[in-house]
C-alpha positions in Angstrom: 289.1 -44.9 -114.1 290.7 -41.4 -113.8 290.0 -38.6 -116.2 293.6 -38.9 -118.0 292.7 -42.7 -118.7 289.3 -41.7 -119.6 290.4 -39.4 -122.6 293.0 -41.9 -123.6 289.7 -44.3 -124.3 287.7 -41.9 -125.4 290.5 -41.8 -128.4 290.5 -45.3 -128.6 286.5 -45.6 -128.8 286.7 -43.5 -131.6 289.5 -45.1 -133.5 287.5 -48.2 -132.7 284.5 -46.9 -134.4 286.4 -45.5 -137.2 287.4 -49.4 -137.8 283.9 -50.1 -137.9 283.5 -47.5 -140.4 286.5 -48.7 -142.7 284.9 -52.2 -142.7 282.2 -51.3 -145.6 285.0 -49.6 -147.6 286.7 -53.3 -146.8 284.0 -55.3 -148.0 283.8 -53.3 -150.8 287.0 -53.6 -152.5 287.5 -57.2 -151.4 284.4 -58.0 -153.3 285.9 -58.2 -156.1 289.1 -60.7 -155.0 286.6 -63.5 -153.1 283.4 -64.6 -152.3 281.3 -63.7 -149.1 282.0 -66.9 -148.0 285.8 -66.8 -148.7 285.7 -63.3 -146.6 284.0 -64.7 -143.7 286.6 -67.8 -143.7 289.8 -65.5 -144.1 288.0 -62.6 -141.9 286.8 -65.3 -139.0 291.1 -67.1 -139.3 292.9 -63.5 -138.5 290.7 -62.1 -136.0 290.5 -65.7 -134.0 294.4 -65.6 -134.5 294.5 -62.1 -132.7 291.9 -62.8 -130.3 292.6 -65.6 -128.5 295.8 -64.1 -126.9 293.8 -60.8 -125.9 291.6 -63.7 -124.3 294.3 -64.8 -122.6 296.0 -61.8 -121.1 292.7 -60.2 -120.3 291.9 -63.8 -118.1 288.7 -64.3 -119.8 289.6 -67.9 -121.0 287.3 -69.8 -122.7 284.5 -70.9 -120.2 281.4 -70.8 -122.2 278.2 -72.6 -120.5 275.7 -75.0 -122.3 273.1 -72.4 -123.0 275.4 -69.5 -124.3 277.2 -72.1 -126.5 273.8 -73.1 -128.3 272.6 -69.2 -128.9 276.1 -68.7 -130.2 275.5 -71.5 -132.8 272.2 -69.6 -133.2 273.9 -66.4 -134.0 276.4 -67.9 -136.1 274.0 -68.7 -138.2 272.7 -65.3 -138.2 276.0 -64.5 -138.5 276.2 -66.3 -141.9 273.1 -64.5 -143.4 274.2 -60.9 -142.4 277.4 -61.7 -143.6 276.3 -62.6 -146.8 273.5 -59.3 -147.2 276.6 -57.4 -145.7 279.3 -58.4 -148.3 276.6 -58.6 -151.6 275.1 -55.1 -150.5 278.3 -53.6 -150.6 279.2 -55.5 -153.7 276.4 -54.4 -156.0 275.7 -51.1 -154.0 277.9 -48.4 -152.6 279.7 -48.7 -149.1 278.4 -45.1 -148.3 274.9 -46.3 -148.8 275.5 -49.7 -146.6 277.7 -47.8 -143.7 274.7 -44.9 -143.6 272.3 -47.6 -143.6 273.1 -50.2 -141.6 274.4 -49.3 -138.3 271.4 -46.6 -138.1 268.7 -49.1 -138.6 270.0 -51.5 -136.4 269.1 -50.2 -133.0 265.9 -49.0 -134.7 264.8 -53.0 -135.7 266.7 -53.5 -132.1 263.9 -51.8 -130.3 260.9 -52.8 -132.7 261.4 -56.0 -132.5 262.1 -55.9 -128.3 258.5 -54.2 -128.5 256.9 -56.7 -130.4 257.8 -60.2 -129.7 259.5 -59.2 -125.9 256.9 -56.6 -124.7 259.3 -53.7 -124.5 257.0 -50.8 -123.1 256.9 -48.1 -125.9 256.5 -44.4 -124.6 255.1 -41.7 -126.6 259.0 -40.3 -127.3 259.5 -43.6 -128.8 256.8 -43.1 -131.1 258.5 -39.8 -132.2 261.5 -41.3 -132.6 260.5 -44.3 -134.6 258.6 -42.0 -137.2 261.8 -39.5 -137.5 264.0 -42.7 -138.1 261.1 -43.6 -140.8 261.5 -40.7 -142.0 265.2 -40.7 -141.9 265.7 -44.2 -143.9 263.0 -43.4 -146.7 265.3 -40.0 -147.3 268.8 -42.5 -147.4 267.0 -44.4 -150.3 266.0 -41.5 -151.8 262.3 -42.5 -151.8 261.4 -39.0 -152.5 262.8 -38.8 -155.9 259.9 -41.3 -156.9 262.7 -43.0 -159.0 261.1 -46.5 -157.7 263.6 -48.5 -160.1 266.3 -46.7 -157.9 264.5 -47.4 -154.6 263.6 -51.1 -154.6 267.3 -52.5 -156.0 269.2 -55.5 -155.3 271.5 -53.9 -153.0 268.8 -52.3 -150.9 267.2 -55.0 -150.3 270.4 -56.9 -148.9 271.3 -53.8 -146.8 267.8 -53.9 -145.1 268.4 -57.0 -144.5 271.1 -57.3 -142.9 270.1 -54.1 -140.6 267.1 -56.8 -139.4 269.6 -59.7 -139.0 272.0 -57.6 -136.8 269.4 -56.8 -135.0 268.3 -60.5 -134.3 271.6 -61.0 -133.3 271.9 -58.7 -130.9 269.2 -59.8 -128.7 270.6 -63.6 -128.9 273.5 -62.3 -128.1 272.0 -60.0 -125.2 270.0 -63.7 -123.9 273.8 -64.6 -123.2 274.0 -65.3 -119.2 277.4 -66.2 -117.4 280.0 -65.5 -120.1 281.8 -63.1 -121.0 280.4 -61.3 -124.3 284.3 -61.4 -125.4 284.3 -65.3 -125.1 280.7 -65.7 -126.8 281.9 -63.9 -129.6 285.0 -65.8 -130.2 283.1 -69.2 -130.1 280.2 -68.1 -132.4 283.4 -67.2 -134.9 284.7 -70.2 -133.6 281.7 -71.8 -135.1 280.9 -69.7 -137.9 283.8 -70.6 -139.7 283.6 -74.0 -139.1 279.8 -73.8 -140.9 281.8 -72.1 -143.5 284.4 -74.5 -143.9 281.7 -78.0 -144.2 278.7 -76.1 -146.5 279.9 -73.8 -148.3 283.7 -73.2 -148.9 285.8 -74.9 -151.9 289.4 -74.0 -150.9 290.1 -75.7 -154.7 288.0 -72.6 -156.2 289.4 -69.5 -154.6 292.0 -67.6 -156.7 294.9 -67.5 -154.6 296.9 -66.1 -157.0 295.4 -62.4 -157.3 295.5 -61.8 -153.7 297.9 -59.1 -153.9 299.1 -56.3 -151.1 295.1 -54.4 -151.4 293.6 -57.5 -150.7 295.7 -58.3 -147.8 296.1 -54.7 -146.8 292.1 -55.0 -146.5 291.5 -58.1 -145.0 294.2 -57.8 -142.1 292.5 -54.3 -141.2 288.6 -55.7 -141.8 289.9 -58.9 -139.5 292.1 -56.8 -136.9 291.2 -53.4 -137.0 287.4 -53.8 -137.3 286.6 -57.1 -135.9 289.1 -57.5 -133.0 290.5 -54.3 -131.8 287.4 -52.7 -132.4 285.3 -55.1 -130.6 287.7 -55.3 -128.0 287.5 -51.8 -127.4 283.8 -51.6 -127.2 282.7 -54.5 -124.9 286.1 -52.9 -122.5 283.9 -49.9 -122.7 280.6 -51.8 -121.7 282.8 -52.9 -118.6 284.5 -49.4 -117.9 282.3 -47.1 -118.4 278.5 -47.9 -119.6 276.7 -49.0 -122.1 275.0 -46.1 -122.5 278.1 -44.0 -122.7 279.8 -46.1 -125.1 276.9 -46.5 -127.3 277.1 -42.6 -128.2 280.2 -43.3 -129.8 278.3 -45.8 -132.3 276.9 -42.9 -134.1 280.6 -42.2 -135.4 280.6 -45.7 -137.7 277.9 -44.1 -140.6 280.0 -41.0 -140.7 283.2 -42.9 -140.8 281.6 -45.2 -143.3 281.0 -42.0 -145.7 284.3 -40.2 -145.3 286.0 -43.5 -145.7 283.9 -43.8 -149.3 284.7 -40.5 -150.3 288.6 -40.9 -149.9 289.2 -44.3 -151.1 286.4 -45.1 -153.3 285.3 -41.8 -154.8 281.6 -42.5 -154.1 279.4 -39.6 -154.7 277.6 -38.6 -151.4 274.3 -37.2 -151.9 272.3 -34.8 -149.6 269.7 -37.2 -149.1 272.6 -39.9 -147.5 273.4 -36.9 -145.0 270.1 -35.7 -143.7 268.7 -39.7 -143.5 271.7 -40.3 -141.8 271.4 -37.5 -139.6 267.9 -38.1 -138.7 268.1 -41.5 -137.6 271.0 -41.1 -135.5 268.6 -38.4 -133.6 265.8 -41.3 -133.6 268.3 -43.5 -132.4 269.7 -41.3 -129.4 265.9 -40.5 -128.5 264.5 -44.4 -128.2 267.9 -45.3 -126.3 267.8 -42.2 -124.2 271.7 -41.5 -125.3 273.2 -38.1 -123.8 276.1 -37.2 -126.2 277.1 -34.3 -124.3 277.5 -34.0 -120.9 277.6 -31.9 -117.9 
């Protein structure tokens, strides 16, 4: 890849994570149109609608083999349950909070758990690192205020959930062998939806008529911007250019979440948001050995 194609990637990584950002200011408007299960039905349709062609063109088909089509059932029920933290989080709480939150703690449970129950070697830098991202999520939820009615809410306790079942998806994900991570994803959508459909949808109930232009502005950007272009994008990047190169641009989504919060939802941004936010995304960089900048 030459270094005029690189920059014109580099742009479209950070749009990319810029959709991922948008996605909790999504969820948080379109809570109050549908249900989380309605949102992973009519979020799972567009983005299989716009995927399968990119499929398609890119030659990928849709070869999966027998054991990366029963971890993606696994992780679509995952899927499911993050889903449903991910949409009642941002429901009850802010999507500032859930944007800072989530995508920081996620490689930090990532790693713990890897060290835990897969014998990931720790070194001592990890041990910095995992008590500066402690650090850096007890100062998101404000822990130090001692306002403990604040701390231990609804909406925190969705959010930290759903940081942990991200995380579990990941590595079923990662235990993926002989397909394309492109193809996995679109069958464990594939079958997410269809677990939607059968346990826990009631077309009869949904509201049809208040979807108006905002919900539909919304859902076409959470399905097409956030889901497939930017998903796209990032496993392209994987391919191109390294994991560990693309995965610096992650630390863009929280900050995207939060500017995204402040212009179209007029949530308040604390300090304490910031500087958590800022100190996990060092704790993250440090346990995945991340350069941001380089020579």
């Amino acid at each position: 890849m030459t270094q005029t194609n690189k920059n014109i990637f580099y742009i479209m990584m950070i749009f990319a994570m810029a959709g991922w950002g948008a996605s909790w200011v999504n969820a948080k408007v379109l809570s109050s149109y549908i249900n989380e299960y309605e949102l992973i039905f009519f979020r799972n349709i567009f983005t299989l609608l716009t995927l399968t062609p990119i499929l398609i063109f890119a030659k990928k088909y849709f070869y999966i083999n027998k054991k990366s089509l029963f971890l993606a059932f696994l992780a679509s029920l995952v899927m499911i349950a993050y889903m449903k933290c991910y949409f009642l989080g941002t429901k009850f709480g802010t999507a500032s909070l859930g944007g800072a939150l989530v995508t920081t703690l996620i490689p930090i449970n990532t790693f713990l758990i890897m060290a835990i129950f897969f014998n990931k070697k720790i070194q001592k830098k990890d041990f910095l690192a995992l008590g500066v991202g402690a650090i850096g999520v007890l100062t998101i939820l404000q822990v130090w205020s001692f306002n403990f009615e604040q701390v231990f809410t609804i909406y925190n306790a969705y959010f930290l959930a759903g940081s942990l079942l991200w995380a579990i998806l990941t590595i079923i994900s990662s235990r993926s062998t002989k397909t394309s991570p492109m193809v996995f994803t679109f069958y464990m959508y594939v079958i997410t939806t269809f677990l939607v459909v059968i346990f826990f949808l009631d077309f009869k109930a949904i509201n049809y008529q208040s979807f108006d232009w905002i919900f539909w502005v919304n859902i076409l950007i959470l399905s097409v911007i956030s889901t497939t272009f930017a998903t796209t994008v990032y496993f392209i990047g994987i391919e191109k250019l390294g994991a560990n190169e693309v995965s610096s641009f992650v630390f863009l989504v929280p900050f995207f979440a939060i500017l995204f919060s402040v212009i179209f939802l007029k949530e308040h941004i604390s300090l304490s948001i910031i500087l958590g936010t800022v100190m996990t995304i060092y704790a993250v960089k440090i346990l995945n050995n991340i350069k941001v900048f380089k020579k």
